[in-house]
RODO-2510 file (C-alpha; in nm, 4 decimals, decimal comma):
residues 256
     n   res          X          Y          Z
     1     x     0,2674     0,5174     1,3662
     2     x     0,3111     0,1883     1,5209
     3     x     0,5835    -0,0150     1,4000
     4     x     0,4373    -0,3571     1,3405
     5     x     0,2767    -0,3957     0,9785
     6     x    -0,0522    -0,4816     0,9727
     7     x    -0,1555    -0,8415     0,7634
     8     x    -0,5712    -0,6731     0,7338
     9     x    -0,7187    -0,3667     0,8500
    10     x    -1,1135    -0,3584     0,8135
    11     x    -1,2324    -0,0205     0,7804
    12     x    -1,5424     0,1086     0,8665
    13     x    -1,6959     0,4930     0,8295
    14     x    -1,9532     0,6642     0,8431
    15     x    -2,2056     0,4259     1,0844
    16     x    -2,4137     0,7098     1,1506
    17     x    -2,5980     0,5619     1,4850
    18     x    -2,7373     0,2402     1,2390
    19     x    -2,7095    -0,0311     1,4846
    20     x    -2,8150    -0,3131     1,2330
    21     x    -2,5749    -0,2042     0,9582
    22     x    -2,3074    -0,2079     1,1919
    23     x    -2,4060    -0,4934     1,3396
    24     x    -2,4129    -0,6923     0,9884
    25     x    -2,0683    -0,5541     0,9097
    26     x    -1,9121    -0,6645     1,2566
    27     x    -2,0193    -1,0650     1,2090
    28     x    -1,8576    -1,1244     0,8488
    29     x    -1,5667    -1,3096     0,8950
    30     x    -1,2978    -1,1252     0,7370
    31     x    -1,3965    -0,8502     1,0022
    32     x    -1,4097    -1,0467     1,2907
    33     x    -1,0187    -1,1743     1,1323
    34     x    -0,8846    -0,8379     1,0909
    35     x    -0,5892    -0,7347     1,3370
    36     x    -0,7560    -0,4127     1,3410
    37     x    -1,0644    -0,2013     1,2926
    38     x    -1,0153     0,1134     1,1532
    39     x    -1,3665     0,3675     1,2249
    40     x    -1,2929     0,6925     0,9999
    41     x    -1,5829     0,8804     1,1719
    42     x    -1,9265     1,0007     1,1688
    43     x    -1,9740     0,6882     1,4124
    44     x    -2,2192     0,8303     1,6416
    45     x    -2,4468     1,1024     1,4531
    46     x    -2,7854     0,9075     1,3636
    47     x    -3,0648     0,7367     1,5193
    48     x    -2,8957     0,4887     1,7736
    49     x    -2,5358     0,6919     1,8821
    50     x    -2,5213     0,5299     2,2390
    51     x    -2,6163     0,1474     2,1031
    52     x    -2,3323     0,1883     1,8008
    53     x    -2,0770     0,3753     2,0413
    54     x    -2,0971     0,0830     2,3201
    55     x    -2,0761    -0,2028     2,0736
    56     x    -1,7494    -0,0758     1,9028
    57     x    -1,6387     0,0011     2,2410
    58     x    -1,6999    -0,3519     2,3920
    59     x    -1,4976    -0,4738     2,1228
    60     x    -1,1618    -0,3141     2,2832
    61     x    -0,8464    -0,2331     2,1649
    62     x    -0,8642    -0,4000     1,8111
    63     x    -1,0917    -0,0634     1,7393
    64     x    -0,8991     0,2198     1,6345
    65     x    -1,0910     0,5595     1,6262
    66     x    -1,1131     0,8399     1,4408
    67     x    -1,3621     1,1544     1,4548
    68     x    -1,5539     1,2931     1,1669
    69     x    -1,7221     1,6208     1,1262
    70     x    -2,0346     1,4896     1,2782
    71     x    -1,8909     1,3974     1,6030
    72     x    -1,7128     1,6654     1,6423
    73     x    -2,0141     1,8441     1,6039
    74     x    -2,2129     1,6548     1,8504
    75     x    -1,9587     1,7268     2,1398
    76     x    -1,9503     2,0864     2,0201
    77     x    -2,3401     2,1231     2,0614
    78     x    -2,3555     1,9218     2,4372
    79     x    -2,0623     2,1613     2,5227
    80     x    -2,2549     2,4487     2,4307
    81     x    -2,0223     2,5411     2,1703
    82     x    -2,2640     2,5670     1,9198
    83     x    -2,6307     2,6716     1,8682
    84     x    -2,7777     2,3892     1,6597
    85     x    -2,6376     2,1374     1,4436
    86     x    -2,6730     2,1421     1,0815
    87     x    -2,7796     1,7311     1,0204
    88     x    -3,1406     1,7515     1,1469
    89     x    -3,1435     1,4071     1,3432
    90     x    -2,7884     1,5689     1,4712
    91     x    -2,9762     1,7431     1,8327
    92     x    -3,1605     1,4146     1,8859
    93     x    -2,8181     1,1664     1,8512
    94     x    -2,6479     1,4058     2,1065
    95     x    -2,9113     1,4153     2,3074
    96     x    -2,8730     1,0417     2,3817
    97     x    -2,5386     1,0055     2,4688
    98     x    -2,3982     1,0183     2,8553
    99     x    -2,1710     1,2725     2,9570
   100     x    -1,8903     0,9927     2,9559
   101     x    -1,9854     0,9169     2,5997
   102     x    -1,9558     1,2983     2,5261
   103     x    -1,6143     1,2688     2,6640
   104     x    -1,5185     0,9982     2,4763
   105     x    -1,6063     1,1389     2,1569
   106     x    -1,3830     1,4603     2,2358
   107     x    -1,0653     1,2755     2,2850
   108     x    -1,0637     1,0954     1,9454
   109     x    -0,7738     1,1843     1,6633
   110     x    -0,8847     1,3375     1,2758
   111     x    -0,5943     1,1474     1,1648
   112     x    -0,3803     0,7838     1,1998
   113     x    -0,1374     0,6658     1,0244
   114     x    -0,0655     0,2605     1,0283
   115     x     0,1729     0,0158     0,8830
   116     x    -0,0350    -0,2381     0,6114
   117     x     0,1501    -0,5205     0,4449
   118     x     0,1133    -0,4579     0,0891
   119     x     0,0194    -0,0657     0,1288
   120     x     0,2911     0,0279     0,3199
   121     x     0,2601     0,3759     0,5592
   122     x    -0,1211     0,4381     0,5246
   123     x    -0,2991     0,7638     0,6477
   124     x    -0,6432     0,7865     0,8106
   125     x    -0,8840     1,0339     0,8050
   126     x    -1,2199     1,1498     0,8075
   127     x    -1,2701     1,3657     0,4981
   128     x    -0,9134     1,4736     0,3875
   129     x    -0,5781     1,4362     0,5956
   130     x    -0,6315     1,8305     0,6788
   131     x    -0,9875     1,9039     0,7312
   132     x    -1,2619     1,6943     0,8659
   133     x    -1,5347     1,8359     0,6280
   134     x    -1,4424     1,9665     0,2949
   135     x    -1,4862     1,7707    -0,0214
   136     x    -1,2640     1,5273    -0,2378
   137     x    -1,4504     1,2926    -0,5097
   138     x    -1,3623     1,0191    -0,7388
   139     x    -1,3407     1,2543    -1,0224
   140     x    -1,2042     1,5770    -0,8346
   141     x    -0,9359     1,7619    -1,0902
   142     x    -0,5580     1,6736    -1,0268
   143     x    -0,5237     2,0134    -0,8956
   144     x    -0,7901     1,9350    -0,6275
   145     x    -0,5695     1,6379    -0,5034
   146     x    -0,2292     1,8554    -0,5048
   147     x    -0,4119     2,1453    -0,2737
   148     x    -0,5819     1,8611     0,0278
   149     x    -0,2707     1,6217    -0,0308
   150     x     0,0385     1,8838     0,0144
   151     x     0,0864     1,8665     0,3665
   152     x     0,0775     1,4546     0,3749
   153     x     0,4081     1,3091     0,4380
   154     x     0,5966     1,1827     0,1107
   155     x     0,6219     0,8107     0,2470
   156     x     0,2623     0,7900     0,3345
   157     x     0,1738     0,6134    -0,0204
   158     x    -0,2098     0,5077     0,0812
   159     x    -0,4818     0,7695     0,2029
   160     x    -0,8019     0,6535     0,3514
   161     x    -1,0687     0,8302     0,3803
   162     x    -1,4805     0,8642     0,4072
   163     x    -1,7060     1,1576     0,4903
   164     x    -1,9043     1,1861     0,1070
   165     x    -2,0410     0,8044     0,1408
   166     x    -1,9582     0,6542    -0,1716
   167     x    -1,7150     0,3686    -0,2146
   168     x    -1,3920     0,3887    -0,4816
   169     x    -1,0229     0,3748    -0,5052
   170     x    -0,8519     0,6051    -0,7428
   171     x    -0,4500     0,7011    -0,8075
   172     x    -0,4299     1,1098    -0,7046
   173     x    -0,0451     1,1931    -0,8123
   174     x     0,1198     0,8503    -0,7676
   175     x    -0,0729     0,8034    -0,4392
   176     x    -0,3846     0,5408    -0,3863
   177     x    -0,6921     0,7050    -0,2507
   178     x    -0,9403     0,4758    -0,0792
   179     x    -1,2937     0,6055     0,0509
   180     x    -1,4738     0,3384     0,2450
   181     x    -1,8051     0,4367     0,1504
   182     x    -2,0741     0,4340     0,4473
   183     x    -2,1876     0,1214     0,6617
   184     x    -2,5070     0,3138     0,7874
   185     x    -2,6049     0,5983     0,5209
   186     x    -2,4918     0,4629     0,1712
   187     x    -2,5233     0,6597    -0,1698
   188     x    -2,5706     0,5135    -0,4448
   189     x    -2,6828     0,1445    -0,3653
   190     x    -2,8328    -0,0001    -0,0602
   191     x    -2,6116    -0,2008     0,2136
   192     x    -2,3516    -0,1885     0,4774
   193     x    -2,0093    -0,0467     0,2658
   194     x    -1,6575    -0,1200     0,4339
   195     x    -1,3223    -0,1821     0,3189
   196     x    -1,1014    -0,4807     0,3106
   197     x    -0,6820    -0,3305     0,3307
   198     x    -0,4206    -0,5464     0,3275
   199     x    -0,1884    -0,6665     0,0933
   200     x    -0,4674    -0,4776    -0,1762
   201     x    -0,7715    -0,2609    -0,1444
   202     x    -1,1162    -0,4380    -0,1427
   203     x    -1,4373    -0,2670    -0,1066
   204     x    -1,6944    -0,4072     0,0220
   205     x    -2,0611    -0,4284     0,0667
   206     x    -2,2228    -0,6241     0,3236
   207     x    -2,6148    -0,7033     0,2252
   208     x    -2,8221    -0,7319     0,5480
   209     x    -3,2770    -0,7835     0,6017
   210     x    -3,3283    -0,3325     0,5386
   211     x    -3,6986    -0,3550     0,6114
   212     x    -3,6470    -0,5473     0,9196
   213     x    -3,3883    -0,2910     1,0005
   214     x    -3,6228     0,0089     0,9403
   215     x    -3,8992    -0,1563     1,1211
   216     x    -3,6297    -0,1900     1,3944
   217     x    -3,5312     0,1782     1,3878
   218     x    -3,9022     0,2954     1,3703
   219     x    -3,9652     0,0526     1,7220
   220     x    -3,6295     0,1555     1,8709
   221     x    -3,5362     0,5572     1,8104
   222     x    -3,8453     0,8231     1,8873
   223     x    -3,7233     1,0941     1,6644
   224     x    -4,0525     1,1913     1,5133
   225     x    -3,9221     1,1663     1,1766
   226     x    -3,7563     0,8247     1,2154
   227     x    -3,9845     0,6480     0,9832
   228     x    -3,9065     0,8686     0,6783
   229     x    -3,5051     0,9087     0,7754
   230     x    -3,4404     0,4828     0,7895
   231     x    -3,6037     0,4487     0,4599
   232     x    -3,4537     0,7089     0,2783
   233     x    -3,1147     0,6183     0,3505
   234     x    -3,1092     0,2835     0,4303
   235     x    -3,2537     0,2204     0,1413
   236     x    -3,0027     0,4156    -0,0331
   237     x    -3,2512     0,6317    -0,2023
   238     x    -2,9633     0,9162    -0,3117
   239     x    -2,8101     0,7889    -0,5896
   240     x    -2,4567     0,8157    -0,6879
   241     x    -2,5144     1,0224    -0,9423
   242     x    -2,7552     1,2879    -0,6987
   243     x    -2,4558     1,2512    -0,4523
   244     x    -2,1920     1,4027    -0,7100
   245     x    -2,3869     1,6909    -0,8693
   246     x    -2,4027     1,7515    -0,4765
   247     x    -2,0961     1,7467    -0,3678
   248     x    -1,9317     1,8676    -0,6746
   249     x    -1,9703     2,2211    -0,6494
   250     x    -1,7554     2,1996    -0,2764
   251     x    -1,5217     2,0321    -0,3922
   252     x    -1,3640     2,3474    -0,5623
   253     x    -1,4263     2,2246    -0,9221
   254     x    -1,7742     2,5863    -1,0064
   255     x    -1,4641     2,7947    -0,9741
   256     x    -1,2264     2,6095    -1,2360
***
């Protein structure tokens, strides 16, 4: 933890490798204002990785990095560490990152914890402060919170989190939870989702030109089933709704 409080923290997760989404979110203003630029993961795993990897990187120190499951998983498969990667646009985004990129990606934290005026000590993370893929929701049971939360330091008041790609803020046992949503692969409804911390919690959704944005993907990424991936989720095609009935039976709740 760095001892400086923070006056706004722009958060970003879950790019995904969508280069115009990111792009959209990185020229509003109250980004381009922010002391710092907080990237909960999944940055990399989607149809441009190297393109979204070098522009956050060119934009130096203000970024502040963490991995997600997907990342992790795309160093695991260059390393040989694993066979195949479960996301099926997963082999092609490692595929087109350098060695040096590979590198990068391994040396990134699951967790950071920073000093917000308003929010006090706030914790960063991927998908929960313990595990970088297992599943907490807006309407997870109190019980849900208590088991991913126990290990979190009692003056860490804020968690902030992404991974399950839809946006909300919710109160889990006196503590605020904040989930980001997803700049490149939203649920629910179409556009670039971020977050706004500092002295509050403002979620955001930035709207940005989609079909000129799939168009671009379809020119710019050979995958052979680009065409098909940019407008499903770019057009935010899973709804909310699909995304919970989903989710819902990992997040512990078919066993209650």
């Amino acid at each position: 933890m760095t001892d400086t409080t923070l006056h706004r923290v722009a958060v970003l997760s879950d790019i995904h490798g969508v280069l115009p989404a990111l792009e959209a979110v990185l020229a509003e203003p109250e980004v381009a204002a922010a002391e710092r630029i907080v990237l909960t993961g999944d940055i990399t795993a989607g149809p441009q990785p190297a393109q979204v990897l070098a522009l956050l990187r060119a934009q130096g120190e203000r970024v502040l990095w963490i991995a997600g499951n997907a990342d992790r998983e795309l160093v695991e498969y260059r390393r040989g560490e694993r066979p195949e990667i479960p996301d099926p646009i997963g082999a092609y985004a490692a595929a087109q990152l350098t060695d040096e990129d590979v590198e990068f990606l391994a040396t990134l934290a699951t967790t950071l914890t920073l000093t917000v005026r308003g929010l006090g000590e706030v914790l960063f993370c991927h998908a929960t402060p313990r595990d970088d893929e297992e599943i907490v929701l807006v309407d997870s049971r109190p019980a849900r919170w208590t088991e991913v939360l126990a290990d979190v330091p009692g003056t860490v008041r804020t968690i902030v989190c992404g991974h399950t790609h839809m946006p909300y803020v919710r109160l889990a046992h006196g503590r605020l939870v904040v989930n980001a949503g997803s700049v490149g692969m939203p649920y629910g409804r179409p556009g670039a989702h971020w977050c706004l911390l500092g002295p509050g919690t403002d979620l955001r959704v930035t709207p940005y030109d989609i079909p000129a944005a799939v168009e671009r993907l379809v020119a710019e990424c050979d995958w052979p089933g680009i065409a098909e991936w940019a407008d499903y989720y770019l057009n935010a095609r899973a709804t909310d709704t699909e995304a919970l009935e989903a989710f819902g039976v990992r997040d512990g709740r078919a066993g209650s």
